[in-house]
N, C-alpha and C positions, 0 to 999 in steps of 0.2 A: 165225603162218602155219599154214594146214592141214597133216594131214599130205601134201598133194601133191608127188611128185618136183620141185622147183626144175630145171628143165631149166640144163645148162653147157655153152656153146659155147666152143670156143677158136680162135685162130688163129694165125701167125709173120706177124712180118713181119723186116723187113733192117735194121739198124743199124750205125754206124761199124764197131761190135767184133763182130758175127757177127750171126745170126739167131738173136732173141728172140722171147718167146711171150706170149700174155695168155689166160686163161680167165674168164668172167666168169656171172654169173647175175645176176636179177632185183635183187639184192639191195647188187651191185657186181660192182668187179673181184675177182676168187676168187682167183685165181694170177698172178705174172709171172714169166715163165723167163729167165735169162738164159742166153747160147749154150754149148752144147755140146759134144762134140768136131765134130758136124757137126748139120746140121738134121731128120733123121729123129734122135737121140739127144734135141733139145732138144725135139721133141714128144714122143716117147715120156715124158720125164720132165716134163713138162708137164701131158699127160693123166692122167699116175701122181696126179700131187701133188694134181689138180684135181677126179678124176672126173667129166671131160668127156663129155658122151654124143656129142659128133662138131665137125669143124671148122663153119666156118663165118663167118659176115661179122658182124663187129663192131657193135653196135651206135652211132651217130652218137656219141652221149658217148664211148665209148671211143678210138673214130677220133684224137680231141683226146689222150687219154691217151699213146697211140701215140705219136702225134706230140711232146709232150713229151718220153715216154723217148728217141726218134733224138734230140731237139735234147739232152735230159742227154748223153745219149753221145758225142756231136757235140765237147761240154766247153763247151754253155752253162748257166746259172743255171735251175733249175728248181724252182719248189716243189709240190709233190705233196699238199699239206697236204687240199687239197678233194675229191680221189680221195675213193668210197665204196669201203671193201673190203669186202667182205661176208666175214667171222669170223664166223660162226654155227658151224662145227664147232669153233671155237677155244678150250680151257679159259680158263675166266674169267682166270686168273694170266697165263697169254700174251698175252689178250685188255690187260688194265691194263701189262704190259711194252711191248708194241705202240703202245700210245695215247703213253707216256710217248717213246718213241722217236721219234715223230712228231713230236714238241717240237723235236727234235735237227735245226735246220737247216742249211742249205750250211756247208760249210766249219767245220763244229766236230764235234764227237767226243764223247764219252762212254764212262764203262767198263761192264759187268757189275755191280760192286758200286754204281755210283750208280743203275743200270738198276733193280736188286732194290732200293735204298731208295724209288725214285721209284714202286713198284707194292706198298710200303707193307712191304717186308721187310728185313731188314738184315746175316739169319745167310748162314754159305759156303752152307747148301743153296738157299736163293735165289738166290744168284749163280751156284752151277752152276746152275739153275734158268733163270734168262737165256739162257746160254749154249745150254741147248737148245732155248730158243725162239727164238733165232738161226738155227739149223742148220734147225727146223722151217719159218722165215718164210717163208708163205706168198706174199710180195709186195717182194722186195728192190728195191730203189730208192725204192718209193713207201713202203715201210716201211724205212727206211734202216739196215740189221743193219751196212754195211760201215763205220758210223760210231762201231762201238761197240768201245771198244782192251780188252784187257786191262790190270791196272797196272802204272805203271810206261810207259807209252804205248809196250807192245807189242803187236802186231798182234792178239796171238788167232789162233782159227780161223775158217773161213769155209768152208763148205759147197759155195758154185758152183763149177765147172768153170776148173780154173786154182788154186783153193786162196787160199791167203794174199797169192799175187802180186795174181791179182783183186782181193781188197778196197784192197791199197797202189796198185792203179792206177784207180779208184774214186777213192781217196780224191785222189790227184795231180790228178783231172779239177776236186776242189773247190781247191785250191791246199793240201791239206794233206799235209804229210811226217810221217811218222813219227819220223823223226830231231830235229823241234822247228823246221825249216826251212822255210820257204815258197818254192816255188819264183817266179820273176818273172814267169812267165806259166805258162797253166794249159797241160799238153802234151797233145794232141790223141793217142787213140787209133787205129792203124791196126787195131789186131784184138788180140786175145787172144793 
C-alpha cells in the first residue's frame, strides 16, 4: 500500500446483549466492539481501539457480518472464518496467534499455552505473550479470544465489559461450560 491514510469508518448497531460496534477499512473489518456500560461508552472505545476518522454506513459486505454477529448473539451457529480483518497495524506474533485462533471453532476452547505452541513458541513468555494478544484483539467473536481457557479449564481474563462473566456467557451461547458440563440447550442471552 502507498503511504496514503486508509480512511476507517465505524458504526453500532443493536444486538440481543447490548449495542456493538464494527470499524472497518479498505482492507477489512479493523475493530468489533462488544457493549459497553452504554452506547456512547462502546463507541468511544471503539473509535479508541480503531482510529476511526468518523461514523458512518457500513459497507454491503459488512451489512452481512453485522448480521452474523446479532444472529451469534441471538445463540445461533456462526462461522466467521471468511471475515477479512485487516491486522496491518498487528505485530507479526499476534498476527500468527490470531490466525491460529481462528482454527478454534463453535463450541471448543483452547489454552494460551497451546495458543503459543500453535504460533510456533512453547516458553511461559509466549503464553503470557497470548494473553496479551487476547486483551489486545482487535475483533472478538470474529477472532474468538472467549474461547481461549487458562489450564486446567479455567476461565482466564477477558478484557470486554463484564470481565470473566462475559467470556463464560460467550461461551454458554456455544454449549460450553467450564465446569466440563454441556448444558441441554444453548441459553439465550437477554443482555449483559
Amino acid at each position: 500500500m502507498t503511504t496514503e491514510q486508509i480512511t476507517i469508518g465505524h458504526c453500532l448497531f443493536d444486538t440481543a446483549i447490548g449495542a456493538c460496534g464494527v470499524a472497518w477499512s479498505a482492507r477489512g473489518l479493523k475493530a468489533l466492539q462488544l457493549p459497553q456500560a452504554n452506547r456512547a461508552a462502546t463507541e468511544r472505545r471503539l473509535v479508541a481501539k480503531s482510529q476511526s476518522s468518523g461514523a458512518g454506513e457500513p459497507p454491503a459486505w459488512l451489512e452481512s457480518v453485522i448480521a452474523d454477529v446479532q444472529r451469534y448473539l441471538d445463540g445461533e451457529r456462526v462461522d466467521f472464518a471468511a471475515v477479512a480483518v485487516d491486522l496491518d497495524a498487528v505485530a507479526p506474533f499476534h498476527r500468527k496467534i490470531y490466525a491460529a485462533l481462528r482454527e478454534v471453532t463453535w463450541g471448543r476452547t483452547t489454552t494460551y499455552g497451546a495458543l503459543a505452541r500453535e504460533a510456533g513458541s512453547a516458553d511461559w513468555e509466549s503464553t503470557r505473550e497470548v494473553g496479551q494478544a487476547m486483551a489486545r484483539n482487535p475483533a472478538p467473536i470474529v477472532i474468538p479470544c472467549h474461547r481461549v481457557l487458562a489450564a486446567g479449564n479455567k476461565p482466564g481474563g477477558f478484557s470486554a465489559y463484564g470481565g470473566v462473566l462475559t467470556k463464560e456467557r460467550l461461551l454458554s451461547l456455544e454449549g460450553v461450560r467450564l465446569d466440563g458440563v454441556r448444558p441441554r440447550e444453548t441459553p439465550r442471552l437477554p443482555g449483559l
